[in-house]
Backbone as JSON, one array per atom type, in Angstrom:
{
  "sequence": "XXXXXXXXXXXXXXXXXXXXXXXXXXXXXXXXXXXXXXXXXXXXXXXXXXXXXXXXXXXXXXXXXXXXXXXXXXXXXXXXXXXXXXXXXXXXXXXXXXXXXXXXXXXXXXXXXXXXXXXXXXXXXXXXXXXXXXXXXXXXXXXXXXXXXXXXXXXXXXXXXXXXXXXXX",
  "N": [[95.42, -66.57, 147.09], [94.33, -64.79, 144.68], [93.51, -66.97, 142.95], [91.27, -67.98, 143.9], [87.68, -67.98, 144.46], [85.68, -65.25, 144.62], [83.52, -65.95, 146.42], [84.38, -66.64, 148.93], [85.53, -64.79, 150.09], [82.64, -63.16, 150.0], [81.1, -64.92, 151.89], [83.02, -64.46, 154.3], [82.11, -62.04, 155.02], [79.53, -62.23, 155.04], [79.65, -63.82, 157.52], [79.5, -62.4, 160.19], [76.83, -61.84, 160.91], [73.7, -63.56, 161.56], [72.04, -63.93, 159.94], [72.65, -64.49, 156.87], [73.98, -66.94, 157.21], [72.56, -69.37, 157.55], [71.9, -69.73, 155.05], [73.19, -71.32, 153.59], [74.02, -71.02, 150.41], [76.74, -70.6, 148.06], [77.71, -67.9, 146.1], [79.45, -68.4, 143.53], [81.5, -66.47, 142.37], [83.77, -64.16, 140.76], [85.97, -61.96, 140.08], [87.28, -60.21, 137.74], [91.01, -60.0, 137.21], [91.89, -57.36, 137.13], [90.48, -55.83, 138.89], [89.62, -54.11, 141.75], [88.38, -54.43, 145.4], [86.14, -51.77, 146.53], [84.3, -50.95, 147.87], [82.11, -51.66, 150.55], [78.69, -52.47, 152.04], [76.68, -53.48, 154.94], [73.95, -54.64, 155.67], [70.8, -55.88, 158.19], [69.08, -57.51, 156.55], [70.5, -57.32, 153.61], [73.63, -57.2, 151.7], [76.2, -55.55, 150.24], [78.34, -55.09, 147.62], [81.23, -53.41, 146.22], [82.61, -53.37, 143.17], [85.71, -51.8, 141.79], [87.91, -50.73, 138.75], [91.25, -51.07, 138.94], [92.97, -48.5, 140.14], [90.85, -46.37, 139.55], [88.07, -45.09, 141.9], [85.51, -45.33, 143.89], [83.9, -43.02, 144.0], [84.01, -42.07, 141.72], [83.57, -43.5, 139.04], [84.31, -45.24, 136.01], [84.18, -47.76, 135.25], [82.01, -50.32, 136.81], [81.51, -53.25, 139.11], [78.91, -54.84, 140.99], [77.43, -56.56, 143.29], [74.9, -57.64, 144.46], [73.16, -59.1, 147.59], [70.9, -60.65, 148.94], [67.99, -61.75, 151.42], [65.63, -64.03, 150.38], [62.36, -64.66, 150.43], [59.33, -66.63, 151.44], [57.26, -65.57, 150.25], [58.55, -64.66, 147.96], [59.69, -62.58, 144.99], [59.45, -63.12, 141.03], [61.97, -63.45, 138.46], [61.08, -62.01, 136.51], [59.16, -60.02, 137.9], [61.16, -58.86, 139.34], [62.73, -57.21, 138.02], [60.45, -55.74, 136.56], [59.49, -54.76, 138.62], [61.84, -52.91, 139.39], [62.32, -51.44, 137.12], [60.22, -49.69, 137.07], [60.59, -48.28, 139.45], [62.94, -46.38, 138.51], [61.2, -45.73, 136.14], [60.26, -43.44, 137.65], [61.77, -42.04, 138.96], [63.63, -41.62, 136.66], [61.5, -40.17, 134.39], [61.12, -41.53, 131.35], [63.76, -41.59, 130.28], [65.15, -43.61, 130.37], [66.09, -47.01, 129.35], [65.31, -50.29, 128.71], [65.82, -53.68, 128.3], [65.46, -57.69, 127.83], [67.57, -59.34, 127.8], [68.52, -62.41, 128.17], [66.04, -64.8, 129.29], [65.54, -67.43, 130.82], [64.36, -70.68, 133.23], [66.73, -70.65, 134.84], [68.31, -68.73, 134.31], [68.64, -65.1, 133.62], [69.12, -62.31, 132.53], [69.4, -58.69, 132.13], [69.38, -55.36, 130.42], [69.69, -52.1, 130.98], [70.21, -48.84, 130.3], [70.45, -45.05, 130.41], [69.75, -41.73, 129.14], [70.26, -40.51, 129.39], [71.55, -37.33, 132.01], [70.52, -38.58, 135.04], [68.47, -38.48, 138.23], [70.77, -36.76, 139.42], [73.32, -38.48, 138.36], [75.73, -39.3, 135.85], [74.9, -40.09, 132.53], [74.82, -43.64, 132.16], [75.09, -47.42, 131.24], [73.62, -50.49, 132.1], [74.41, -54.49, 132.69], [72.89, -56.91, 134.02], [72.81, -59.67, 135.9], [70.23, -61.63, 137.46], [70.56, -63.63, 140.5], [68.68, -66.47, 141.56], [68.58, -68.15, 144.95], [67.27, -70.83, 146.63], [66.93, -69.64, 149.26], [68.27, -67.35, 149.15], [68.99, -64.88, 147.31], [70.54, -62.68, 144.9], [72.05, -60.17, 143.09], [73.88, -59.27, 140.25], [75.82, -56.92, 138.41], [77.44, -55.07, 135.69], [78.63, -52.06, 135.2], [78.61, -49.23, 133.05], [80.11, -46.23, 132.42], [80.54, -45.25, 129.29], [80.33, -45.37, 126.16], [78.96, -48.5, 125.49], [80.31, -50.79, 123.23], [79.26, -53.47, 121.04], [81.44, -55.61, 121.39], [82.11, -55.62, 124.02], [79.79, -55.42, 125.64], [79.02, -58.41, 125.11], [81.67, -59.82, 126.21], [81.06, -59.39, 128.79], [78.29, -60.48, 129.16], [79.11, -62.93, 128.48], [80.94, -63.2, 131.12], [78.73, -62.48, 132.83], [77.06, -64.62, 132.85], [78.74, -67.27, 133.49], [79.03, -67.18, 136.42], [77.88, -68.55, 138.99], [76.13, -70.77, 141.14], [76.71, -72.22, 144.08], [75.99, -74.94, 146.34]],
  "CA": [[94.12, -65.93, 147.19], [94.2, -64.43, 143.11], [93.03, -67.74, 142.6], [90.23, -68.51, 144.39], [86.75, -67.23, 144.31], [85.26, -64.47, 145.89], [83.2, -66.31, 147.46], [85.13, -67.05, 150.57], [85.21, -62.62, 150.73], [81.34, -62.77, 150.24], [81.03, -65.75, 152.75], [83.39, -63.65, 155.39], [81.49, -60.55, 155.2], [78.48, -62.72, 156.04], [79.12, -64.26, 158.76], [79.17, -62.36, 161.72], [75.47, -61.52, 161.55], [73.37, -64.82, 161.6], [70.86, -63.45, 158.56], [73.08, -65.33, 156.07], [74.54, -67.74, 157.53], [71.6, -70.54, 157.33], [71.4, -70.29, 153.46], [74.13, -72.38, 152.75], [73.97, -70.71, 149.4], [77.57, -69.02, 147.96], [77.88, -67.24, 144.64], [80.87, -68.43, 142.67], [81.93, -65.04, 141.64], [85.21, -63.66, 140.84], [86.38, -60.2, 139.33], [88.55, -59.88, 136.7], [92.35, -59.64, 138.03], [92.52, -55.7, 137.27], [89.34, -55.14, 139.3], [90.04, -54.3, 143.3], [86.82, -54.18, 146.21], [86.12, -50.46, 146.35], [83.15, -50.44, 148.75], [81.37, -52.94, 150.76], [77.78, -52.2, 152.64], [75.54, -54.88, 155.03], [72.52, -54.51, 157.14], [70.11, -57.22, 158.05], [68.74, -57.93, 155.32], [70.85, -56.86, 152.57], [74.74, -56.66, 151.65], [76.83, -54.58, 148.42], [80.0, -55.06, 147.49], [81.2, -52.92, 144.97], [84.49, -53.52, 142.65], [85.68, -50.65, 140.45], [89.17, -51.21, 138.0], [92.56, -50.42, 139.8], [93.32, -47.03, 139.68], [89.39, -45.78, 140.0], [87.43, -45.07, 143.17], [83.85, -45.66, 143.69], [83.05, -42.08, 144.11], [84.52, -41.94, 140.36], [84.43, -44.54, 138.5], [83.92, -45.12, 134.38], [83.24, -49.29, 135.39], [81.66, -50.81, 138.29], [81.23, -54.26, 139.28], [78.39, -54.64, 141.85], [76.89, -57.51, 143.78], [73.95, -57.61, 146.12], [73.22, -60.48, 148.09], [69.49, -60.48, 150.13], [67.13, -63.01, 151.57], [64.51, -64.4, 149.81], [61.49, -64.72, 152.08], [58.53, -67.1, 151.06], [56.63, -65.08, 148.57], [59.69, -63.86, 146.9], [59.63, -62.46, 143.27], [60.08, -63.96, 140.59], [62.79, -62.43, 138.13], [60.39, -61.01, 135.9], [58.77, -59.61, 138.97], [62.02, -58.15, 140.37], [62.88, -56.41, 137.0], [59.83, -54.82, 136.61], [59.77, -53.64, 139.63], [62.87, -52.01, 139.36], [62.17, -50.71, 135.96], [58.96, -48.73, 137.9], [61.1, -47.5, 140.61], [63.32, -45.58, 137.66], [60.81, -45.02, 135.62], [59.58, -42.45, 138.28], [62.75, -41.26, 138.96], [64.27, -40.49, 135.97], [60.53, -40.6, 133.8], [61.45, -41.07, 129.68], [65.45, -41.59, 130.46], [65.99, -45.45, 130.65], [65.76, -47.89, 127.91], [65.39, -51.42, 128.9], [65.41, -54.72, 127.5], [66.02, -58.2, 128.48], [68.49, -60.5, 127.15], [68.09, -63.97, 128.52], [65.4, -65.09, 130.17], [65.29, -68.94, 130.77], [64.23, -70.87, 133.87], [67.62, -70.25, 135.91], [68.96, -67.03, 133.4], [67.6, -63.86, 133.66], [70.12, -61.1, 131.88], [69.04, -57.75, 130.96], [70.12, -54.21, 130.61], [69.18, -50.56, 131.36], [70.85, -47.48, 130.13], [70.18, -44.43, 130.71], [70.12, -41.39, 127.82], [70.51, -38.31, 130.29], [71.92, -37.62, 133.53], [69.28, -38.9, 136.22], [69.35, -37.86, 140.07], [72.2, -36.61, 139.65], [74.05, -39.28, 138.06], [75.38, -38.96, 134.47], [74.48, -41.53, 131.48], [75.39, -45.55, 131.93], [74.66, -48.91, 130.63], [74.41, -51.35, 133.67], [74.22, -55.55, 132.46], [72.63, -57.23, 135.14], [72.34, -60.74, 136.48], [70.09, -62.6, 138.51], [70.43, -65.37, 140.56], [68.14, -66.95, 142.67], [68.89, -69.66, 145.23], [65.96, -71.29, 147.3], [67.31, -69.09, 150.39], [69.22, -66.23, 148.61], [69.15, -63.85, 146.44], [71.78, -62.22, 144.26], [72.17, -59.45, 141.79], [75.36, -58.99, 139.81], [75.66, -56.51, 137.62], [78.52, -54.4, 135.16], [77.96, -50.98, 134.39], [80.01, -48.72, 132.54], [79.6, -44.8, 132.04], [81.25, -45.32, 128.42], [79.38, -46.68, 124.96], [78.92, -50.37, 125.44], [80.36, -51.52, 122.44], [78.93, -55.28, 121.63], [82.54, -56.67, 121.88], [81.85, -55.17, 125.47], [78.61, -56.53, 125.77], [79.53, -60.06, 124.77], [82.65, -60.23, 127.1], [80.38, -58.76, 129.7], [77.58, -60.95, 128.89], [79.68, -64.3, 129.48], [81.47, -63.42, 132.32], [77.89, -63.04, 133.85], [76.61, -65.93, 132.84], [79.6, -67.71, 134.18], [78.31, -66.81, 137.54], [76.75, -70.02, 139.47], [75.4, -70.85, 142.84], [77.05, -73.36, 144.51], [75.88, -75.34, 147.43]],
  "C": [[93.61, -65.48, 145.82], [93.32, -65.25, 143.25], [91.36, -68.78, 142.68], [88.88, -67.3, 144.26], [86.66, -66.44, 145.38], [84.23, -64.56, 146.97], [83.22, -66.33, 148.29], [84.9, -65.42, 151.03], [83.59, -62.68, 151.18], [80.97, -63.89, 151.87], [81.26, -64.58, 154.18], [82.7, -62.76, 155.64], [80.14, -60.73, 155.37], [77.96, -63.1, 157.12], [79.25, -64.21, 160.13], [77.62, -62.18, 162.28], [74.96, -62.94, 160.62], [71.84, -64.54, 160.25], [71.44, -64.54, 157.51], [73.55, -66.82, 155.89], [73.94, -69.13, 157.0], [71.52, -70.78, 155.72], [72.25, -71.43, 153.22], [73.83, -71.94, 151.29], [75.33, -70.27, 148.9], [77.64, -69.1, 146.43], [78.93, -67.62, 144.53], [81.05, -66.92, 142.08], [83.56, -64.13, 142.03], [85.36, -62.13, 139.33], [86.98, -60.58, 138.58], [89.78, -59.59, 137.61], [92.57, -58.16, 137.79], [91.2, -55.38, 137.71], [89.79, -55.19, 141.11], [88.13, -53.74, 144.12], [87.27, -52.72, 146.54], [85.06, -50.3, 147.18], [82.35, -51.63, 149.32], [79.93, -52.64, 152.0], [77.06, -53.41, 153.58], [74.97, -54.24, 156.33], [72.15, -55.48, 157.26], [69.73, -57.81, 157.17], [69.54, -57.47, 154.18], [72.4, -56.58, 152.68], [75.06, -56.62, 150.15], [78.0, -54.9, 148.7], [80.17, -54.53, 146.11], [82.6, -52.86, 144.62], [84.53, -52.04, 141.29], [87.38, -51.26, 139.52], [90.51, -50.43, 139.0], [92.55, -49.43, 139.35], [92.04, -45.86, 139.62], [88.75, -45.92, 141.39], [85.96, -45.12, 142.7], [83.1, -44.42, 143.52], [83.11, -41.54, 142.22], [84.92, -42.87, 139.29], [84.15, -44.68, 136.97], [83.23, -46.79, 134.22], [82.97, -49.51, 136.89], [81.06, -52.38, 137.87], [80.27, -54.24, 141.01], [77.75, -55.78, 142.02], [75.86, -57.16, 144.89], [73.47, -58.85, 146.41], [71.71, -59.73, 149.21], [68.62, -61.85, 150.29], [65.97, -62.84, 150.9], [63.39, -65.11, 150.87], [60.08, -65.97, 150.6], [57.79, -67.38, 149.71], [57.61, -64.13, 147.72], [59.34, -63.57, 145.14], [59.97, -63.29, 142.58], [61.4, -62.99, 139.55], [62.07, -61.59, 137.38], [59.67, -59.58, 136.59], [59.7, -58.36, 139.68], [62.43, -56.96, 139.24], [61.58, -55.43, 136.45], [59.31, -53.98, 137.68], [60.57, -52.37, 139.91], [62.72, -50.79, 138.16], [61.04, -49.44, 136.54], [59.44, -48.03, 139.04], [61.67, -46.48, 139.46], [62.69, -44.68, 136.75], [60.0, -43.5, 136.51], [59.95, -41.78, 138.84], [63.21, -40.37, 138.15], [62.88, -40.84, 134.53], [61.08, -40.18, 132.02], [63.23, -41.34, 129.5], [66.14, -42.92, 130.6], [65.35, -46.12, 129.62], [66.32, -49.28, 128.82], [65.1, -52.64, 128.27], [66.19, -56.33, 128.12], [66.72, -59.19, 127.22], [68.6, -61.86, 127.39], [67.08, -64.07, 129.21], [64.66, -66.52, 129.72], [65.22, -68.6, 132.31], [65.39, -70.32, 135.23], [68.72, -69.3, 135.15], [67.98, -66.24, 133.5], [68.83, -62.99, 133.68], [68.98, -60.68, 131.44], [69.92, -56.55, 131.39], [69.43, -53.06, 129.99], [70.47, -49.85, 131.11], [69.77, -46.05, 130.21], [70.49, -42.94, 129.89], [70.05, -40.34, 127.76], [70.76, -38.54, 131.74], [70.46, -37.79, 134.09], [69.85, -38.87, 137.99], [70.62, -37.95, 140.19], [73.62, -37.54, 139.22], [74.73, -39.18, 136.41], [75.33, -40.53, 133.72], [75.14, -42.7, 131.77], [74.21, -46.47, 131.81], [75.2, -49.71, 131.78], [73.68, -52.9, 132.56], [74.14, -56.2, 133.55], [72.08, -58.77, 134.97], [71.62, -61.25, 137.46], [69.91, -63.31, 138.85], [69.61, -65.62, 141.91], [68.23, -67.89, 143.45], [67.65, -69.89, 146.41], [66.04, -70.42, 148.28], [67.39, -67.24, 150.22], [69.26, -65.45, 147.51], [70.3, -63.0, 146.23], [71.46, -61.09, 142.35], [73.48, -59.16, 141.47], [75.37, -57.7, 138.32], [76.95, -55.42, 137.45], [78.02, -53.35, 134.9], [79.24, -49.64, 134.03], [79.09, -47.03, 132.26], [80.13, -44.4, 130.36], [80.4, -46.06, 127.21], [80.36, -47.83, 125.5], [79.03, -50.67, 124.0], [80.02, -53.1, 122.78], [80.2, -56.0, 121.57], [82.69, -56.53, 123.64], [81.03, -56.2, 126.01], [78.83, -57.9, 125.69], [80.41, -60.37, 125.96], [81.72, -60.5, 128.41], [79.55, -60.16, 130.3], [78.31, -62.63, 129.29], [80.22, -64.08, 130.34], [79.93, -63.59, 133.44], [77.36, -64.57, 133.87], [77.26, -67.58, 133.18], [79.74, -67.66, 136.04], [77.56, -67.63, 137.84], [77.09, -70.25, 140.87], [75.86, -72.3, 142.84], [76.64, -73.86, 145.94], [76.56, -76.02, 148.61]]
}
């Protein structure tokens, strides 16, 4: 099991409710071997799975590995679309406290990353690196976030493991 993607987890944890099922979409995505699943959420529309490092809990953690998986309906966003959206939900949360910027953005890349440069609702300071992927059906966000300076030998590692992240049919 090490060996194989987590796919087959995300797959399982899809398919008793018939929302996912039809995409035929699955994320190639695999953790790092010192990362264990620490939390996993799904409604109709929408499932989380969240990985933290052995030895951390989700209610406490210094890294997090987080996936969301949702349907893409018709007039779906595009990524630029979905990122500034998000950026406008925060900014009106925590208003003056997030610094954003994007880092790739080609046709089927779209990296960027938000930190944060004071506690916000209640949360204290992190740097989250976020992926997303879109598949004709499916939607997927992946993203690392650490409560710790992001050194760029961080960033970099970070930065290819997402981009190592691909939709397989």
């Amino acid at each position: 099991m090490a060996a194989r993607s987590w796919a087959i987890l995300v797959l399982a944890l899809c398919a008793p409710g018939p929302l996912f099922a039809f995409a035929q979409e699955n994320l190639q995505f695999r953790p790092p071997p010192d990362w264990e699943l620490g939390h996993t959420q799904q409604t109709k529309d929408l499932m989380v799975m969240e990985f933290v490092r052995k030895g951390e809990a989700v209610e406490s953690w210094t890294e997090l590995l987080t996936l969301h998986q949702f349907l893409r309906g018709k007039n779906s966003q595009t990524f630029r679309e979905s990122y500034e959206g998000l950026k406008a939900i925060w900014e009106q949360r925590c208003p003056g406290l997030t610094e954003w910027r994007i880092l790739d953005e080609t046709e089927g890349l779209f990296v960027y990353e938000w930190k944060t440069t004071g506690a916000c609702v209640g949360h204290q300071p992190q740097t989250e690196l976020v992926r997303l992927i879109f598949g004709r059906k499916t939607g997927y966000r992946v993203g690392y976030n650490t409560r710790r300076e992001l050194t760029a030998e961080m960033r970099a590692t970070w930065r290819e493991w997402l981009n190592a992240i691909s939709l397989g049919r």
